[in-house]
C-alpha positions as CSV (number, residue, x, y, z in Angstrom):
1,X,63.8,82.2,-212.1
2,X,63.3,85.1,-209.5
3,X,59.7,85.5,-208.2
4,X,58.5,89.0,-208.2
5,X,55.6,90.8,-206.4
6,X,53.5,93.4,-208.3
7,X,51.4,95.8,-206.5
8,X,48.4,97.3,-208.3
9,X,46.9,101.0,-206.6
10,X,43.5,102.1,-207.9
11,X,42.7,105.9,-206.6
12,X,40.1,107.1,-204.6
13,X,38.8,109.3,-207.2
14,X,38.4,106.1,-209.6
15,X,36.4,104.2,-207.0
16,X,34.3,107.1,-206.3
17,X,33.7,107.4,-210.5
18,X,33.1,103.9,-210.9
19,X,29.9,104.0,-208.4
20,X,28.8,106.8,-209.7
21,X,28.7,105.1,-212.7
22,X,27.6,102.2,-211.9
23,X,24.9,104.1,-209.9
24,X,23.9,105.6,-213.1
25,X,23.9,102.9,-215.2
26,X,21.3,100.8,-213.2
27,X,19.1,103.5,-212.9
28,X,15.9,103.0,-214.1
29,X,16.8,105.7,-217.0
30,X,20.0,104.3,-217.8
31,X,18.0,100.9,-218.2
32,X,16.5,102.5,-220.8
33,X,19.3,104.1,-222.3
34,X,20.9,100.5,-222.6
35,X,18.1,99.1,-223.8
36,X,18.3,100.8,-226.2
37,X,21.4,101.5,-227.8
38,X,21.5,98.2,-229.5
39,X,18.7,99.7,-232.1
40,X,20.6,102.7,-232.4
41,X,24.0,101.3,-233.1
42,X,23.4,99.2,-235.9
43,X,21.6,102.4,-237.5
44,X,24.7,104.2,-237.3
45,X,26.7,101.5,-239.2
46,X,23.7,101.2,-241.7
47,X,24.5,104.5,-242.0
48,X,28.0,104.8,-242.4
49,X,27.9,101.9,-244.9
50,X,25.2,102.5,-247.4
51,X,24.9,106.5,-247.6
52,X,28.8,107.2,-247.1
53,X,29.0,104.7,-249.1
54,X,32.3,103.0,-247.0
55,X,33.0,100.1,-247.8
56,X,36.7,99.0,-247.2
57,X,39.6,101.3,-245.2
58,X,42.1,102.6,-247.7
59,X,44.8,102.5,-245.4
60,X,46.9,99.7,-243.7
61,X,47.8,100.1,-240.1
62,X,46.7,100.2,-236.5
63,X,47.1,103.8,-236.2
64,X,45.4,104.4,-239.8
65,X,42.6,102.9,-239.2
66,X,41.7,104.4,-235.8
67,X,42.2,107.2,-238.0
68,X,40.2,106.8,-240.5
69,X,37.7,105.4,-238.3
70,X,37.5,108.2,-235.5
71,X,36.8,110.7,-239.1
72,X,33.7,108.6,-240.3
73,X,32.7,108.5,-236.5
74,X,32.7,112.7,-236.3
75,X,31.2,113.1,-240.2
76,X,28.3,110.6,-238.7
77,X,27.9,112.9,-235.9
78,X,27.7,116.2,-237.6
79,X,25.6,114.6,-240.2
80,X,23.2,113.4,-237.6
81,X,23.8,117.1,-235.2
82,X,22.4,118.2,-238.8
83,X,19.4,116.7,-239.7
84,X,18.4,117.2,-235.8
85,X,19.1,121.3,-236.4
86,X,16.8,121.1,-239.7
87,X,14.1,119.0,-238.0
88,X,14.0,120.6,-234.8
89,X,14.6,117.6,-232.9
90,X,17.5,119.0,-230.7
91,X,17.1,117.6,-227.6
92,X,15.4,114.4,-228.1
93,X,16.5,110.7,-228.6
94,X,16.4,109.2,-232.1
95,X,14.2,106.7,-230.7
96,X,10.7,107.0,-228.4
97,X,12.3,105.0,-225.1
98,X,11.3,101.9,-224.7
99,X,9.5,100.9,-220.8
100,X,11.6,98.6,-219.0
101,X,9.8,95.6,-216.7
């Protein structure tokens, strides 16, 4: 069996995104942001379970199911992008942050 060599480039440009990230991520605001998301992500798939009432994808399929799944994800959103409008609360996280040690 031949032995072969494989090369792998990453671009400046994807370095310089990746700190930047990074840099933003361990900030003390994206601490908080992190923090938090675990409260905020089961909400959403309370949510999309009990008042969309989904409870099984109706199609078979990789590709179907993305589907399917990218739609609930935008209906969530606009619902949510709602109730914010009617509230008043554009602009403001779902939750009070919580203070990081």
């Amino acid at each position: 069996m031949e032995q072969r060599n494989k090369t792998l480039y990453v671009s400046k440009t994807m370095k310089q995104k990746r700190a930047e990230d990074f840099e933003r991520i361990t900030s003390p605001y994206g601490i908080q942001l992190r923090v938090n998301r675990s409260i905020q992500a089961e909400r959403s798939f309370a949510s999309v379970k009990q008042d969309m009432e989904f409870r099984r994808y109706m199609y078979r399929g990789k590709e179907n199911v993305t589907a399917q799944s990218v739609i609930l994800a935008i209906a969530h959103n606009i619902n949510k992008l709602h109730n914010k409008i009617q509230s008043e609360k554009t602009g403001q996280h779902l939750f009070r942050l919580k203070e990081t040690a």
